[in-house]
C-alpha positions, 0 to 999 in steps of 0.5 A, a space after each residue: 500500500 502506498 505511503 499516506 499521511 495522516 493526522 490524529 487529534 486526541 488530548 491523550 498521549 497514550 490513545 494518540 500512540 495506540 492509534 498511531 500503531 494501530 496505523 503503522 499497522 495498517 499502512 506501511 510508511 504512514 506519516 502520522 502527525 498528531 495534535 492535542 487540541 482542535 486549534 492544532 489540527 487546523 494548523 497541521 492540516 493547513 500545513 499539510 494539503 496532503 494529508 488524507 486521513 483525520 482521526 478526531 477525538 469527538 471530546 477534545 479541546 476545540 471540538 464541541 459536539 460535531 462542529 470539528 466534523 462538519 468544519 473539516 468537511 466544510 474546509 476541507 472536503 477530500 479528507 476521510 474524517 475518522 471519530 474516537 470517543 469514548 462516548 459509544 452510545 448508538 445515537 451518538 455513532 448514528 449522529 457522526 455517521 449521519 454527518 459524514 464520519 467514514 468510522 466511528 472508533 470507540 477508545 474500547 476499541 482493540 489494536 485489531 478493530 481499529 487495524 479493521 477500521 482503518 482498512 476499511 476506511 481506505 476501501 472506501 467503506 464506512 466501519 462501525 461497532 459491532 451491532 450498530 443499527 444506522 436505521 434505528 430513526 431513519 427521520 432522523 438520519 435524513 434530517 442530518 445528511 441534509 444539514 451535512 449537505 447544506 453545510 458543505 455547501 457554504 463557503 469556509 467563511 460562511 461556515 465561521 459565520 454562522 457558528 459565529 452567529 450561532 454563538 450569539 455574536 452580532 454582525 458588528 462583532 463578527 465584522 471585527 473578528 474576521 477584519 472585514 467589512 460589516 456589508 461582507 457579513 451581511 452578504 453572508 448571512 443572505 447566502 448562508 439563509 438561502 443555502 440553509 433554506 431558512 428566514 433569519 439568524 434564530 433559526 440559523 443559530 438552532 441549527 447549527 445547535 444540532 451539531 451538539 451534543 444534547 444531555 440526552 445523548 450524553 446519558 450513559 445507558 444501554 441503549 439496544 440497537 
């Protein structure tokens, strides 16, 4: 198998080093570049056009919710996204996949599966824990693979826009941040309302929200699947 690069973004050292075995592993030559925060990823990807593959911890640093997973698929469309977590709950696996994960790898996970995951990833497959139900709420799923549609579809800068708007901040502030003109942020807001097929900056903010993480999801319970 040829020589690929890839990038692992985890705050923690030990799963950032069983992961970069478990891609030694799978991939001969790999060039695997890793950060401890999502600020970091950004900078090494951008350093980097070649990289192919990221594994991103859905709980670090930076990262809230899927808003990483989303971004790097905004930014960055030809990257495979990979998530770890130590947060398996069905929903959760449901909600990455349904945004464009190619895998989703629990920290429970074995050297082998994630050997196993990583190989199926570079088939161009998608790869998923055991007994996983992606049609467990097929309403759902559709809802979310049209909003990871619609996101891809903004530009880089439309993107920060609207988690900027998300975040409460005002066009004025937003103008000021980006060090552009407050008529560029006007535009901007038109075309992220049109793409997202909705009216105005509430409903802008409560769907980007749904790229959170909700307390629901975050109930550790054993959910059959």
């Amino acid at each position: 198998m040829s020589q690929i690069k890839v990038a692992i973004a985890d705050d923690h050292p030990l799963f950032r080093a069983a992961l970069t075995q478990a891609v030694l592993k799978s991939v001969n030559n790999a060039q695997v570049l890793e950060a401890e925060n999502f600020q970091e990823l950004i900078a090494i990807v951008e350093q980097h056009s070649d990289i192919e593959i990221i594994f991103i911890d859905l709980h670090m640093p930076g990262n809230e919710g899927f808003t990483g997973l989303t971004l790097l698929q905004n930014h960055f469309p030809d990257i495979v996204v990979i998530m770890v977590s130590s947060d398996d709950q069905p929903e959760i696996i449901r909600k990455a996949i349904n945004f464009g994960a190619s895998a989703f790898i629990p920290k429970s996970a074995n050297l082998t599966q994630i050997s196993t995951a990583i190989d199926t990833v570079l088939e161009g497959g998608i790869w998923l824990p055991e007994h996983t139900n992606l049609s467990a709420d097929q309403h759902t799923a559709a809802e979310h693979q049209r909003l990871a549609k619609q996101l891809a579809q903004l530009t880089p800068q439309q993107y920060t826009v609207l988690a900027n708007i998300a975040n409460g901040r005002l066009n004025k502030q937003i103008a000021y941040d980006l060090n552009i003109k407050e008529t560029t942020v006007k535009k901007h807001v038109s075309a992220i309302l049109l793409k997202l097929e909705i009216n105005n900056r509430t409903q802008a903010g409560l769907v980007f929200q749904q790229l959170m993480i909700t307390s629901t999801e975050n109930q550790q319970v054993d959910v059959q699947t």
